[in-house]
C-alpha positions as CSV (number, residue, x, y, z in Angstrom):
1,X,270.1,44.5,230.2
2,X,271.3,47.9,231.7
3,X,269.9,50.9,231.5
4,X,271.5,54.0,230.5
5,X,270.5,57.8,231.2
6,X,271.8,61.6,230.3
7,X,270.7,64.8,229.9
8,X,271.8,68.1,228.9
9,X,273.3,71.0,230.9
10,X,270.1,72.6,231.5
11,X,268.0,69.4,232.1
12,X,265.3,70.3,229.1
13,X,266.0,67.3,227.3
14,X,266.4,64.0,228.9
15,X,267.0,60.3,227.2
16,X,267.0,56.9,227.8
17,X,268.8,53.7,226.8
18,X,267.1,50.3,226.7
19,X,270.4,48.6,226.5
20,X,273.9,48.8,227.1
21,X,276.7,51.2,225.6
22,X,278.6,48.7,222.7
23,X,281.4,51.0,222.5
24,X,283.2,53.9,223.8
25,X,285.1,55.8,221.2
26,X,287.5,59.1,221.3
27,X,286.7,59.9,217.7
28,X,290.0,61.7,216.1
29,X,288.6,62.9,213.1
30,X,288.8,66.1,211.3
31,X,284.7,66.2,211.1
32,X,284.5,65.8,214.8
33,X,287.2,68.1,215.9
34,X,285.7,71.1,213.9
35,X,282.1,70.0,214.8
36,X,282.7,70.2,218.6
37,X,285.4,72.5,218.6
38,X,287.3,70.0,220.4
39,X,290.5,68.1,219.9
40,X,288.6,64.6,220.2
41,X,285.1,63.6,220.5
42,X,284.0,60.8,223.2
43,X,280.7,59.0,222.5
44,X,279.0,55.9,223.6
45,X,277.6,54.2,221.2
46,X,274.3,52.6,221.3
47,X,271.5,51.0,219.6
48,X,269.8,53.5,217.6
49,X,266.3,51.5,218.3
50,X,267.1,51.5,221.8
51,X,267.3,55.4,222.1
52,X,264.3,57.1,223.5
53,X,263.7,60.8,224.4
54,X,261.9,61.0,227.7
55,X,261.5,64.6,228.1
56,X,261.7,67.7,226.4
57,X,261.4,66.2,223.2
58,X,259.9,69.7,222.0
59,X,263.8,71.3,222.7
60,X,265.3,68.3,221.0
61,X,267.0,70.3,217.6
62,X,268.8,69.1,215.1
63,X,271.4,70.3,212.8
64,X,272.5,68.0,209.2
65,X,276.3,67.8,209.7
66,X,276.7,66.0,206.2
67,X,274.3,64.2,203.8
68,X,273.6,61.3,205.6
69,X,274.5,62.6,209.5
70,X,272.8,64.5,212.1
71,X,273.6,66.4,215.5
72,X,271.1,66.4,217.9
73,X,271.0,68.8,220.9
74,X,269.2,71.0,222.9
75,X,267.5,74.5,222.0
76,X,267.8,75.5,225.6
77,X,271.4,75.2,226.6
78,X,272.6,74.1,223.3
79,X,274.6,70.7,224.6
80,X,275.3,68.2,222.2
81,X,273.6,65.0,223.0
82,X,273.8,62.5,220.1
83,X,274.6,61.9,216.4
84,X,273.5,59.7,213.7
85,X,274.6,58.6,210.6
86,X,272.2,56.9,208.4
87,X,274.4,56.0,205.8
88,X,277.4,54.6,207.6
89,X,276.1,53.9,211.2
90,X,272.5,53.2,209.8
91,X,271.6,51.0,213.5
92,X,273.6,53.1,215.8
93,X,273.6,56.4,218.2
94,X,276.3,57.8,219.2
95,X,275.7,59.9,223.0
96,X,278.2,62.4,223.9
97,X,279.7,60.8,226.8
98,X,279.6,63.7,229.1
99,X,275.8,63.5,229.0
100,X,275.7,60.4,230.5
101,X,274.1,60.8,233.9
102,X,273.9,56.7,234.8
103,X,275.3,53.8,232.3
104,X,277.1,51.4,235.1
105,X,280.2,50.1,233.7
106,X,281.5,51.2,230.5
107,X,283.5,49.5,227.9
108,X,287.3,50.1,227.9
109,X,287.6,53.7,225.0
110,X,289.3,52.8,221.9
111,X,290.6,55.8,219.7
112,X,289.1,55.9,216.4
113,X,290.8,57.9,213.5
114,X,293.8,57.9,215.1
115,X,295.7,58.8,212.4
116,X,293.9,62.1,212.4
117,X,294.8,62.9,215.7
118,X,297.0,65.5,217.3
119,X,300.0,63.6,218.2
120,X,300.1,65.3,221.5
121,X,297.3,63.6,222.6
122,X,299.6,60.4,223.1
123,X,300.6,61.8,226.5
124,X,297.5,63.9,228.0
125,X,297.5,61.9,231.1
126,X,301.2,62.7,231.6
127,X,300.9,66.6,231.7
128,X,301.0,68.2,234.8
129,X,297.5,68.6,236.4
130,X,296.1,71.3,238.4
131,X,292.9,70.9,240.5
132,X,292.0,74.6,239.2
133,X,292.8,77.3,236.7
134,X,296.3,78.2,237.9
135,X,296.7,81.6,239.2
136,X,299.2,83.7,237.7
């Protein structure tokens, strides 16, 4: 059984995983997009029962997304660190993936709600790449 780990930005709020990541998702959807403010969303998803906090619990916030699911991230820095959904994911966490600080090998990403997405996307590892900001 691995082990995984993250944190947030600042480090206030830590957590641990008692188990392996079951999926890795880039989730499309429209709720995701404006929740994050990004064009897709990448979580691993866990075991919800296998999710423990092991610091900072007091900075841990949440914020009710819809009836039945929850953000959860820290007061400090305000990073986004998991999400739940009772209704639909009753068992499950999804971690941001770019909290994850240790998680060994990951499951190949799968694109969920891809019918949502911005068709652009398609190509992203096709554009040209810079190693910085260009200058102008």
């Amino acid at each position: 059984m691995s082990v995984v780990k993250g944190r947030c930005h600042c480090c206030a709020v830590a957590y641990a995983v008692d188990g392996g990541v079951k999926y890795v998702v880039n989730c499309h959807c429209n709720l995701c997009r404006t929740m994050n403010s990004a064009v897709f969303s990448s979580y691993a998803i866990v075991d919800r029962n296998e999710l423990s906090i092991t610091q900072g619990g007091e900075s841990l916030r949440q914020y009710v997304v819809t009836d039945t699911g929850i953000k959860y991230y820290c007061a400090e820095c305000g990073t986004p660190l998991f999400n739940t959904n009772i209704e639909k994911y009753d068992d499950h966490a999804m971690l941001y993936l770019g909290t994850l600080r240790e998680a060994g090998e990951l499951p190949e990403p799968v694109n969920i709600f891809h019918e949502d997405r911005f068709e652009w996307t398609d190509s992203v590892a096709g554009l040209t790449g810079f190693p910085r900001l260009p200058q102008r």
